[in-house]
DOLUMMI-863659 format. One line per field, with one value per atom (N, C-alpha, C): atom name; x, y, z. Coordinates in Angstrom, 3 decimals, always signed. Example, Ala and Ser with C-alpha at 12.3 -4.5 7.8 and 13.67 -1.06 7.14 Angstrom:
REM DOLUMMI-863659
atom: c(N | CA | C | N | CA | C)
X: c(+13.190 | +12.300 | +13.200 | +12.850 | +13.670 | +12.900)
Y: c(-5.690 | -4.500 | -3.300 | -2.250 | -1.060 | +0.030)
Z: c(+7.800 | +7.800 | +7.800 | +7.080 | +7.140 | +7.870)
END
This chain:
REM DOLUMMI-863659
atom: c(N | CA | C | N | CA | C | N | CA | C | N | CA | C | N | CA | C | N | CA | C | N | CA | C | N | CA | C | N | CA | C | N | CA | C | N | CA | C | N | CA | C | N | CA | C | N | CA | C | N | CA | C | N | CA | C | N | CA | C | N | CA | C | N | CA | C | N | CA | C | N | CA | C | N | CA | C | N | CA | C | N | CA | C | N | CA | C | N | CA | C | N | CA | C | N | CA | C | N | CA | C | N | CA | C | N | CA | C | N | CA | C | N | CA | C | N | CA | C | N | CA | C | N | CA | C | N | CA | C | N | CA | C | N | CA | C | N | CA | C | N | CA | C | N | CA | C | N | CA | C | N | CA | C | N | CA | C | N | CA | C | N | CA | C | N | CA | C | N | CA | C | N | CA | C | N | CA | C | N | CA | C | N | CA | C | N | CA | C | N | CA | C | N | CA | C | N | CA | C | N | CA | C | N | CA | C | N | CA | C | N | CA | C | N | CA | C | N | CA | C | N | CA | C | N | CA | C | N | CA | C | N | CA | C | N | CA | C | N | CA | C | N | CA | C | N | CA | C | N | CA | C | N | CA | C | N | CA | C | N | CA | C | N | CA | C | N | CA | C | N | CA | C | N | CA | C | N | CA | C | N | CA | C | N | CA | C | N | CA | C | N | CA | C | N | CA | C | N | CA | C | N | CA | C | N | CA | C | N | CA | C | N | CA | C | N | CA | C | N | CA | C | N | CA | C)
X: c(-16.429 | -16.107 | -16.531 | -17.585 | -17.764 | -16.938 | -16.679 | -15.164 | -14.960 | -15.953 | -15.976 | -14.979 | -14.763 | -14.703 | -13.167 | -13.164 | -11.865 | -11.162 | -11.530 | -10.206 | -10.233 | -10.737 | -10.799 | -9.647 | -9.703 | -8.451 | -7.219 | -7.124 | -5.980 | -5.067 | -6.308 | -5.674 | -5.093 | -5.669 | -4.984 | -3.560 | -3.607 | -2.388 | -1.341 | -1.706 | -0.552 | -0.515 | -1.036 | -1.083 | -0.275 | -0.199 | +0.467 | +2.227 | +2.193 | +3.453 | +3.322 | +4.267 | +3.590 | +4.235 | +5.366 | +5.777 | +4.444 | +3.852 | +2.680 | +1.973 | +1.573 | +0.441 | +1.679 | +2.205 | +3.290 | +3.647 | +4.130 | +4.922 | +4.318 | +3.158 | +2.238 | +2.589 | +3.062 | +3.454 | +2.204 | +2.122 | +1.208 | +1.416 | +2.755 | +3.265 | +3.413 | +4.144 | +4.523 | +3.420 | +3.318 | +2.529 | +1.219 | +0.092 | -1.161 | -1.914 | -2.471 | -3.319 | -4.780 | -5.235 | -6.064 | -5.919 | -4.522 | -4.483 | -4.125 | -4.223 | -3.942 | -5.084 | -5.528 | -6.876 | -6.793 | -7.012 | -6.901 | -5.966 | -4.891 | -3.449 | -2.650 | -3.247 | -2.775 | -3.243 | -1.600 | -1.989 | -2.454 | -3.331 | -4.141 | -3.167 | -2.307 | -1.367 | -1.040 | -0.716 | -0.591 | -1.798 | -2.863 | -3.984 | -4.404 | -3.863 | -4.212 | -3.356 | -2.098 | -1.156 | -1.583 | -2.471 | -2.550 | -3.871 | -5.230 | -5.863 | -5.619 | -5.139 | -3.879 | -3.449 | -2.278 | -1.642 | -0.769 | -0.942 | -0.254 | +0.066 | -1.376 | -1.752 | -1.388 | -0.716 | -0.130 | +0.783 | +1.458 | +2.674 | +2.154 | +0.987 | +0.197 | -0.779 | -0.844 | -1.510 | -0.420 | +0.486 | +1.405 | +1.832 | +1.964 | +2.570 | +1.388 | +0.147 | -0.883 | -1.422 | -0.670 | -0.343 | +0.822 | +1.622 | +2.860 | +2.549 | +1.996 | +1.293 | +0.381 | -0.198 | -1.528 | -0.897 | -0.022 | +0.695 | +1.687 | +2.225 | +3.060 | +2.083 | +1.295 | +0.122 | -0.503 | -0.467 | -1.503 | -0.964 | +0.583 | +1.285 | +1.497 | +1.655 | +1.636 | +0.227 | -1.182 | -2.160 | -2.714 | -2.352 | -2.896 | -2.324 | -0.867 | -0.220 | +1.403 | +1.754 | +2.747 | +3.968 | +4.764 | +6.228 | +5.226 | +4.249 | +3.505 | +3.180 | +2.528 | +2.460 | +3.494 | +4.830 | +5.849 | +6.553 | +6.463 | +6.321 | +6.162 | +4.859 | +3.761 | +4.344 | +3.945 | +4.863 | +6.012 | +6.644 | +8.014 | +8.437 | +7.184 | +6.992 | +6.512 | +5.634 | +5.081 | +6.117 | +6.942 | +7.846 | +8.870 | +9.262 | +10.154 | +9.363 | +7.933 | +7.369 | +7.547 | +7.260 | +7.309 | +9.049 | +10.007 | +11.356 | +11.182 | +10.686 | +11.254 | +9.986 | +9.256 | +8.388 | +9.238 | +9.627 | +10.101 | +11.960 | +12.462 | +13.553 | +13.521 | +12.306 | +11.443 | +11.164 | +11.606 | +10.989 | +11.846)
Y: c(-14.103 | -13.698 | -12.239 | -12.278 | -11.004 | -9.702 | -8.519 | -7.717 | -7.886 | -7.615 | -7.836 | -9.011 | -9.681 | -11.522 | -11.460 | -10.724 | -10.570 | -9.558 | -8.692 | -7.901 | -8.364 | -9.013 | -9.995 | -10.952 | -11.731 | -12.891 | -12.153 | -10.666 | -10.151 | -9.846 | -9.391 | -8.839 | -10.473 | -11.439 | -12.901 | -12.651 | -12.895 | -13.132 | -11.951 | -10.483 | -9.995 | -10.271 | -10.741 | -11.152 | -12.219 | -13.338 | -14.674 | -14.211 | -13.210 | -13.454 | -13.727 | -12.859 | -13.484 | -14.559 | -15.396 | -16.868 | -17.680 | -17.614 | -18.919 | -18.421 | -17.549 | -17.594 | -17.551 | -18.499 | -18.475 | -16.968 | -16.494 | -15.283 | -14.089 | -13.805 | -12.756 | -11.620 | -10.342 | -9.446 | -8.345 | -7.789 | -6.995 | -5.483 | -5.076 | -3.916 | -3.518 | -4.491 | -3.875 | -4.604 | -5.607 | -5.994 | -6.843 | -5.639 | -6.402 | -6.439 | -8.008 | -8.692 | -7.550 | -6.920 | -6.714 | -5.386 | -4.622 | -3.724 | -4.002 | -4.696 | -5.576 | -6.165 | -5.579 | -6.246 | -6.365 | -7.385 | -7.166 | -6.780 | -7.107 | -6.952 | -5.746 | -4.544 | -3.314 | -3.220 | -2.451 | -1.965 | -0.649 | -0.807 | +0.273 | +1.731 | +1.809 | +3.148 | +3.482 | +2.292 | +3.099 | +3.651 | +2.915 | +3.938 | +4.910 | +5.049 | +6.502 | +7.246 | +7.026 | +8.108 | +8.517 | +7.406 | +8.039 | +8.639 | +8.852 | +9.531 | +11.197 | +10.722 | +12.230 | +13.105 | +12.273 | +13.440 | +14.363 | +15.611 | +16.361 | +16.024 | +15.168 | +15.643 | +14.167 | +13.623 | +12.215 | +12.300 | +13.075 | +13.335 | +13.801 | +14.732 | +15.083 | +13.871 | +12.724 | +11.812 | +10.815 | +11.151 | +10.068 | +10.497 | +11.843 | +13.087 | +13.159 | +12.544 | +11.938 | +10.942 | +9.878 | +8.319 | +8.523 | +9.313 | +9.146 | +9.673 | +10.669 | +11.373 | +10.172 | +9.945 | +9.102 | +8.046 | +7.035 | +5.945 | +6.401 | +7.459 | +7.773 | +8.169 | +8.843 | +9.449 | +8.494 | +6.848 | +6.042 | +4.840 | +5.047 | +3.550 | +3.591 | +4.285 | +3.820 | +3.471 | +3.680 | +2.843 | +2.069 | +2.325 | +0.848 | -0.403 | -0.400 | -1.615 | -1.100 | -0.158 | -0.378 | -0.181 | -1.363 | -1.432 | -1.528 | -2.113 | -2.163 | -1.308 | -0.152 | +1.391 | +2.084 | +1.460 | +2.418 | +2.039 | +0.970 | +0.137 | +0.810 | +0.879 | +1.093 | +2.632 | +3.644 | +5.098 | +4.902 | +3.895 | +3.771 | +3.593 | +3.139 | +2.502 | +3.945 | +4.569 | +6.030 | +6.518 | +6.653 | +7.454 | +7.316 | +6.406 | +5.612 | +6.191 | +5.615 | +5.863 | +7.774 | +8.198 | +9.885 | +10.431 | +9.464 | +9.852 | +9.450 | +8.034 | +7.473 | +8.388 | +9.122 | +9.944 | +11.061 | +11.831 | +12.910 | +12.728 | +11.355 | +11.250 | +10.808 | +10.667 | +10.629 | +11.564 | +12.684 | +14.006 | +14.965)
Z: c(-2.172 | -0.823 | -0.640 | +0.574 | +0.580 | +1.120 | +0.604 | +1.455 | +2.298 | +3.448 | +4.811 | +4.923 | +4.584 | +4.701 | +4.165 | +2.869 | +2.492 | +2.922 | +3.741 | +4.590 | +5.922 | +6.034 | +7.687 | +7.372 | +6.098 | +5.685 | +5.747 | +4.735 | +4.691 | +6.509 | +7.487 | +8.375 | +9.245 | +9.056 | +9.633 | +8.714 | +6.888 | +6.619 | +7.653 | +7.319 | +8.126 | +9.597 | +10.226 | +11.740 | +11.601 | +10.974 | +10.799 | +10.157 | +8.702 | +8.298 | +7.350 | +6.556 | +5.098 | +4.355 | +4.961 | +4.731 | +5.011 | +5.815 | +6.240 | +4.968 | +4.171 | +2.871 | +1.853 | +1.502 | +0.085 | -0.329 | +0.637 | +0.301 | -0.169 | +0.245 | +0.111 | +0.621 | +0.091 | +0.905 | +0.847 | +1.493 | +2.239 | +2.136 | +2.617 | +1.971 | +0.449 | -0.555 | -1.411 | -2.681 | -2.310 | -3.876 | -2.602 | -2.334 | -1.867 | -3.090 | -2.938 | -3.523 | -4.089 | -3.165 | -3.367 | -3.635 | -4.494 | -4.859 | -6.411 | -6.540 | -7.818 | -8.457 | -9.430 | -10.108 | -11.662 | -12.520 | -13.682 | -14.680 | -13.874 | -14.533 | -14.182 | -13.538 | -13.205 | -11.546 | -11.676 | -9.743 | -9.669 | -8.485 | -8.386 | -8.103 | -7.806 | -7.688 | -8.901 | -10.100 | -11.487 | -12.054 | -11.769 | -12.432 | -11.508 | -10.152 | -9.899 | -10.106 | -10.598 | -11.217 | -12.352 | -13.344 | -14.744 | -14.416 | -13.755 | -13.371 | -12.583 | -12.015 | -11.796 | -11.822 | -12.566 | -13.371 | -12.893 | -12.350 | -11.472 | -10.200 | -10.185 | -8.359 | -7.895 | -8.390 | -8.232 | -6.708 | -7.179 | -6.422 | -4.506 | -4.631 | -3.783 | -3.207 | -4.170 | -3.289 | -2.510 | -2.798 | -2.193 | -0.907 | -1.055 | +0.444 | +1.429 | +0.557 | +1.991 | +2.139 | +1.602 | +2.209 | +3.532 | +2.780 | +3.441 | +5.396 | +5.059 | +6.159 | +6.856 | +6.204 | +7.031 | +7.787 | +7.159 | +7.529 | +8.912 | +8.557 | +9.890 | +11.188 | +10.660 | +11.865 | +12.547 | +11.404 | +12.542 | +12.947 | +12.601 | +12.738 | +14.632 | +15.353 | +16.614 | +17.558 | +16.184 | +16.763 | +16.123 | +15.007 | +13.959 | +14.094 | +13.043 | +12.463 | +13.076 | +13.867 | +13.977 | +13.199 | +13.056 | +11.725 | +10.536 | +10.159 | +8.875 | +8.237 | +9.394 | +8.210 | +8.190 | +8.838 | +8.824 | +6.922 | +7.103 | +5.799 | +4.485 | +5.398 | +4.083 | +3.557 | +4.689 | +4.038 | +4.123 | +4.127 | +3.240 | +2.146 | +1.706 | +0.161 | -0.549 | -0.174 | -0.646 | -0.677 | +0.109 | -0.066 | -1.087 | -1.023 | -2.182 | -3.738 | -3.656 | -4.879 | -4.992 | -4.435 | -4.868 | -5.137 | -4.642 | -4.969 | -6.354 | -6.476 | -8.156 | -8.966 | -8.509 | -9.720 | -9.701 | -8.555 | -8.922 | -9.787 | -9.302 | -10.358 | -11.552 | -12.034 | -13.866 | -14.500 | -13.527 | -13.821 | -14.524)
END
């Protein structure tokens, strides 16, 4: 499947719900952030390193900045989840 093709499917599953695709969630565990046994946010933490923490404070940013023209509740979501993730790094700390 070519990307094109496969982020065209993803944006139907979240348009539909993610009960109609066997429980696919979109926010917290996307498919296609997931490759090869590891999610792509842990290997950009272990790439990182410091600046981990700094990539999350501009997810978090981005998602709020474009949720009233993008996706709406979905990127509110989404930097909800960033956010969450930079509390549980900085309470590892």
């Amino acid at each position: 499947m070519r990307h094109e093709d496969y982020i065209k499917h993803l944006e139907k599953l979240e348009a539909s719900g993610k009960e109609a695709y066997g429980g696919v969630d979109l926010v917290n565990s996307p498919p296609h952030y997931n490759q090869a046994g590891i999610e792509c946010v842990d290997a950009i933490a272990a790439a990182t390193d410091d600046g981990f923490q700094y990539y999350l404070q501009g997810n978090i940013i981005k998602y709020l900045w474009r949720y009233r023209y993008k996706n709406g509740i979905q990127d509110l979501e989404k930097a909800q989840w960033y956010l969450n993730k930079l509390i549980e790094t900085l309470e590892k700390e």
